[in-house]
ZAMARGU-4260 file (C-alpha; in steps of 0.2 Angstrom, whole numbers, plus 5000, padded with zeros to 4 digits):
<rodrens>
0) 5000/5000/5000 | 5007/5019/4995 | 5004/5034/5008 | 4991/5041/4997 | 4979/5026/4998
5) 4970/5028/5015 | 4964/5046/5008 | 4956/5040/4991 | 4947/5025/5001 | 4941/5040/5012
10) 4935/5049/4998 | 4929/5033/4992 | 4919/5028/5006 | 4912/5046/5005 | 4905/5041/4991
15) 4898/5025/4995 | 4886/5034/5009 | 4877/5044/4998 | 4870/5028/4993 | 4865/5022/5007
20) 4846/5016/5007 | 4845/5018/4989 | 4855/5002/4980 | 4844/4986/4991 | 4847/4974/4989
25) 4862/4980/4983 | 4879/4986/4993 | 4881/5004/4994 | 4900/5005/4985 | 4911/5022/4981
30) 4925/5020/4968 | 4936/5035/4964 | 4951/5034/4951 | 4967/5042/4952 | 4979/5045/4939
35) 5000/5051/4941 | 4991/5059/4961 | 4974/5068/4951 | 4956/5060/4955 | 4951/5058/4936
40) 4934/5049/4940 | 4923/5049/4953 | 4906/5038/4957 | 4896/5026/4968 | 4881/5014/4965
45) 4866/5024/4964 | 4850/5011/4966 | 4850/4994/4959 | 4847/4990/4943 | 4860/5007/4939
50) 4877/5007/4935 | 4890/5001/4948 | 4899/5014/4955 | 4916/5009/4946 | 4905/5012/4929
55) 4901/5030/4935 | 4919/5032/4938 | 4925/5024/4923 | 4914/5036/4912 | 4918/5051/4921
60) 4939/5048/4919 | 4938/5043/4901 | 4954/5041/4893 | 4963/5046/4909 | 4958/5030/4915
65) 4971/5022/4907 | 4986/5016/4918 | 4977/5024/4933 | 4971/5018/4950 | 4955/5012/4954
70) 4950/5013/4972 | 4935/5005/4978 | 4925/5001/4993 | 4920/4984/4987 | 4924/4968/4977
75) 4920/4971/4958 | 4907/4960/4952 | 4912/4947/4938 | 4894/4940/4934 | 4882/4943/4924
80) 4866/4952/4936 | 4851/4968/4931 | 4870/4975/4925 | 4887/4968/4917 | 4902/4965/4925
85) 4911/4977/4931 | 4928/4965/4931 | 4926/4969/4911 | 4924/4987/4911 | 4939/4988/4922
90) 4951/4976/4910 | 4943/4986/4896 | 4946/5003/4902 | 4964/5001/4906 | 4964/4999/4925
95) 4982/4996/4930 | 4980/4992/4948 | 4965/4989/4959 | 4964/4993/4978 | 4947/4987/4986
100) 4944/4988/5003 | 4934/4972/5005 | 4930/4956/4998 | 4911/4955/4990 | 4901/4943/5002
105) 4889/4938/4991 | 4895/4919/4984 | 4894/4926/4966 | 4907/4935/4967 | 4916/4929/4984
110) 4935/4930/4977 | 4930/4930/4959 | 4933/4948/4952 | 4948/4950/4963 | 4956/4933/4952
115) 4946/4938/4936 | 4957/4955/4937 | 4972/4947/4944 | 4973/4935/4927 | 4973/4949/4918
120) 4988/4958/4922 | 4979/4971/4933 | 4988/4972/4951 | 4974/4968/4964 | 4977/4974/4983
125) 4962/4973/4997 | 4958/4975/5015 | 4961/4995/5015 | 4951/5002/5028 | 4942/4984/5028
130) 4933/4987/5046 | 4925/5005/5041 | 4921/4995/5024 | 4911/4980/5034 | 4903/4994/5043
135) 4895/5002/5029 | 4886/4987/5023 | 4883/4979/5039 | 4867/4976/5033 | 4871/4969/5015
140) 4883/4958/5023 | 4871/4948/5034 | 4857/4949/5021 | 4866/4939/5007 | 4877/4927/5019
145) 4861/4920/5032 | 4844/4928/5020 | 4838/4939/5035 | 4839/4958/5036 | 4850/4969/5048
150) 4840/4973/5063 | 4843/4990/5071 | 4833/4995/5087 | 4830/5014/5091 | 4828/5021/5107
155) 4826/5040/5115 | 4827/5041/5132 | 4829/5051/5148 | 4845/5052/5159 | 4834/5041/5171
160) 4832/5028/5157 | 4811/5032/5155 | 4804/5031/5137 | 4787/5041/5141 | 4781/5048/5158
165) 4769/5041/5169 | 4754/5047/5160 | 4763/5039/5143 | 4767/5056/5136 | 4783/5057/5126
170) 4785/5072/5115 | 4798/5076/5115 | 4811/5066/5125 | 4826/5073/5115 | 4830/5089/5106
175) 4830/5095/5088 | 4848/5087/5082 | 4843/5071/5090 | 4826/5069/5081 | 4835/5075/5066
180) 4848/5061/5067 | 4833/5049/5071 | 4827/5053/5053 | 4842/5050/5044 | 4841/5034/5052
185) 4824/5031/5045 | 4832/5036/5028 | 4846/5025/5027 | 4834/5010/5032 | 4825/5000/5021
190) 4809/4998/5033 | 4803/5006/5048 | 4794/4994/5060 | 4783/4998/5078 | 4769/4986/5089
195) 4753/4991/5090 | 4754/5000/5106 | 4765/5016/5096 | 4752/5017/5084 | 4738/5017/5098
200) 4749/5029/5109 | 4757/5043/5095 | 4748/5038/5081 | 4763/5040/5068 | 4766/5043/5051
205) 4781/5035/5052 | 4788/5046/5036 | 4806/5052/5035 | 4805/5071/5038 | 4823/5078/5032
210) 4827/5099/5026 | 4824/5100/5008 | 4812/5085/5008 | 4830/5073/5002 | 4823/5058/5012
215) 4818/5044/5005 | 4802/5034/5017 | 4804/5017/5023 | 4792/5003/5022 | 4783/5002/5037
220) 4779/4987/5047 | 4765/4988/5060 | 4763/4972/5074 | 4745/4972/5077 | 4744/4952/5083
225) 4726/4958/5085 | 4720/4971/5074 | 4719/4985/5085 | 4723/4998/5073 | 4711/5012/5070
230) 4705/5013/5051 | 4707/5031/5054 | 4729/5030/5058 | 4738/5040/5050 | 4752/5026/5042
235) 4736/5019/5032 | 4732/5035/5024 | 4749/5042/5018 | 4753/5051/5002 | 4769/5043/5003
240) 4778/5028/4989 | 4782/5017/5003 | 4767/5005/5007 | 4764/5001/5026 | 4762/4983/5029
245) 4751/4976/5044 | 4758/4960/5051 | 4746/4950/5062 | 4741/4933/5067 | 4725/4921/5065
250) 4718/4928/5081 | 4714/4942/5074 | 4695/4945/5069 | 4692/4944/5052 | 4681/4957/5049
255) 4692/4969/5052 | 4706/4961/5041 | 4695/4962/5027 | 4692/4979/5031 | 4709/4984/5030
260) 4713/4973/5014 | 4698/4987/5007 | 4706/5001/5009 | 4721/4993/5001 | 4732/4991/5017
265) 4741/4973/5014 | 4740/4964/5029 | 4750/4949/5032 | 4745/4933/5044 | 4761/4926/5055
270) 4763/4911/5066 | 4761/4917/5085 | 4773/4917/5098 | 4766/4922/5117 | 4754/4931/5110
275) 4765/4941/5098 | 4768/4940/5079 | 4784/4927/5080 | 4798/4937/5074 | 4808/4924/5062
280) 4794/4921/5051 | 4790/4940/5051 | 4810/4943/5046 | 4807/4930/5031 | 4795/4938/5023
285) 4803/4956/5023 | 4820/4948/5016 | 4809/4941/5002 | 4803/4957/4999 | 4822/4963/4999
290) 4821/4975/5015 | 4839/4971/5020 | 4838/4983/5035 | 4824/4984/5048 | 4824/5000/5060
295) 4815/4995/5075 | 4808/5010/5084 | 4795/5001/5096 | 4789/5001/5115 | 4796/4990/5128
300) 4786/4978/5123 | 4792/4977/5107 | 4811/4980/5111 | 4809/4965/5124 | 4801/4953/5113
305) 4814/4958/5097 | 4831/4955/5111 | 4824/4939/5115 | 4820/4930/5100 | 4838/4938/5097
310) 4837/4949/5081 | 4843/4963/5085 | 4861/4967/5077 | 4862/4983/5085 | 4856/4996/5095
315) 4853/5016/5096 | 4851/5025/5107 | 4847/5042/5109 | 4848/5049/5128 | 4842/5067/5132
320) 4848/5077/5149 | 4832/5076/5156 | 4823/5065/5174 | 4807/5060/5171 | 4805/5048/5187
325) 4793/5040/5194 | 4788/5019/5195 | 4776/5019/5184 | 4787/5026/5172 | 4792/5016/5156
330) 4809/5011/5152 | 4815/5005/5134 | 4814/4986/5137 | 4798/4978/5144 | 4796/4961/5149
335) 4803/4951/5164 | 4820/4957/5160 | 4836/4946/5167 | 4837/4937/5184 | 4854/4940/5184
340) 4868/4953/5180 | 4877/4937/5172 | 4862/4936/5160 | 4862/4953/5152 | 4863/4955/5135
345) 4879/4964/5129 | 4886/4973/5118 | 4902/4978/5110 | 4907/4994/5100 | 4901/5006/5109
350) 4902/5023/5099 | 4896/5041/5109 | 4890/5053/5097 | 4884/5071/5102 | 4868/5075/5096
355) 4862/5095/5103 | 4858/5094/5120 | 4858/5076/5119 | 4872/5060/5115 | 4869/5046/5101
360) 4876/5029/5108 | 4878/5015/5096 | 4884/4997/5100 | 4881/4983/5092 | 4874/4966/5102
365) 4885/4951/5106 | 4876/4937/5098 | 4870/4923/5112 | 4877/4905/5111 | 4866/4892/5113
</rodrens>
């Protein structure tokens, strides 16, 4: 590796953000080429079914491309997909060495375009920023290696760790920044996904709300093991692309299904797990549908039910400077909770993020044996 390369995979990576929410089921990927120390291209993977990013890059340089460096954040791709292989435009455009930061995931490729470039004469080096790489496509990653999505769960919260007051009010826990950031979390996911008992409580839209209306809105996944939900709330009757699925079980009355399925709300039946819509089969059925990344921003019943079925990959959360006290009080996760300090979930990772008044912490859950 040259001195120079950490600062284009930077710039790369850059790149590869702005697509992040957009290319499902797709990786989110950057490429920039450089040419005698001159970026001479630039580009990143837009939606699926577009160009790759190393295409963008390779139109924009042109000529230049020749004898230059591409730097990329991902594996090219060397099969035949929705677009051709990106292995090909690289031999044919010249690419004299290759510097990616990860190996593609995804068994089509797995190894493949890094040999594909390498037989043809083209130098090949990998694993440059590789961690910030794995990061960015956390949710790619586990989709196409085990065919469930990334499972995020959200929570705002007081110093005191209380979701709402004792009266259940809840607007607003954290500050402007905070709910900002919340919303770019919305826009970065592929689904959105609350119980019952939020729709019931705040009666959402569930929409991502950015300046300049730039967001793009999640699907939005609704647990209702009984259908409680109003015909009148407001995720059914949204001017927005993104549908708003019900997922539900047997139980619930029919009537009322058929109801919903009139006003042309799609509402899914699940198996049931104590009471609940059973996670796994849920997760199934929204990887079929592509949704790599779920953002989970339920009650503490919901946030209970999701860490012990063990889904959730990580967790954020946003914690304001405020006490609300009190007993009666919620807190983030509901349930009967551990017996023991030796039984706590953990996690690993943890990042502090300053939001406003307010901190952003991330972490990320440390999967259970067993």
């Amino acid at each position: 590796m040259q001195p120079q390369d950490i600062q284009y995979m930077r710039r790369a990576l850059e790149l590869a953000r702005l697509g992040l929410g957009r290319t499902s089921p797709n990786p989110a990927v950057g490429a920039v080429i450089v040419r005698d120390g001159r970026v001479v291209g630039e580009g990143y993977h837009q939606k699926a079914g577009t160009p790759h990013a190393e295409i963008h890059a390779l139109r924009a340089a042109g000529e230049a491309a020749r004898g230059a460096t591409l730097y990329v954040t991902l594996e090219p791709c060397c099969h035949y997909g929705r677009t051709p292989p990106c292995t090909e435009a690289i031999k044919g455009a010249g690419i004299r060495r290759v510097v990616a930061a990860m190996a593609d995931p995804n068994p089509k490729v797995a190894g493949g375009g890094f040999q594909d470039l390498r037989r043809a004469g083209i130098e090949v080096e990998t694993g440059l920023l590789e961690d910030e790489a794995r990061r960015l496509n956390e949710a790619f990653i586990k989709y196409i290696t085990t065919g469930r999505p990334w499972v995020t769960m959200k929570v705002a919260m007081t110093l005191d760790g209380k979701i709402a007051t004792r009266t259940g009010a809840s607007r607003w826990i954290t500050g402007p920044e905070a709910r900002l950031k919340a919303h770019e979390l919305r826009d970065t996911h592929d689904a959105v996904l609350v119980g019952i008992g939020t729709v019931l409580a705040d009666d959402p839209a569930l929409t991502t709300r950015l300046p300049g209306n730039r967001g793009r809105d999640p699907v939005r996944v609704i647990l209702d093991s009984r259908l409680r939900i109003p015909l009148t709330a407001k995720v059914l009757h949204l001017p927005s692309s993104a549908p708003t699925l019900v997922a539900t079980t047997a139980a619930a009355p029919a009537e009322v299904r058929e109801r919903l399925q009139a006003m042309g709300v799609e509402v899914l039946i699940f198996p049931e797990e104590d009471g609940r819509v059973a996670w796994e089969p849920l997760l199934a059925e929204l990887a079929g549908r592509q949704l790599t990344s779920i953002l989970v921003e339920g009650g503490a019943g919901v946030n209970a039910s999701a860490l012990a079925c063990g889904v959730v990959d990580k967790v954020v959360t946003f914690i304001a400077p405020k006490i609300f006290g009190g007993l009666a009080a919620p807190g983030p996760v509901g349930g009967e909770g551990v017996a023991t300090p030796g039984e706590a979930w953990q996690l690993e990772g943890m990042e502090a993020t300053p939001c406003g008044d307010d901190v952003m912490i991330s972490a990320y859950l440390v999967k259970r044996r067993g």
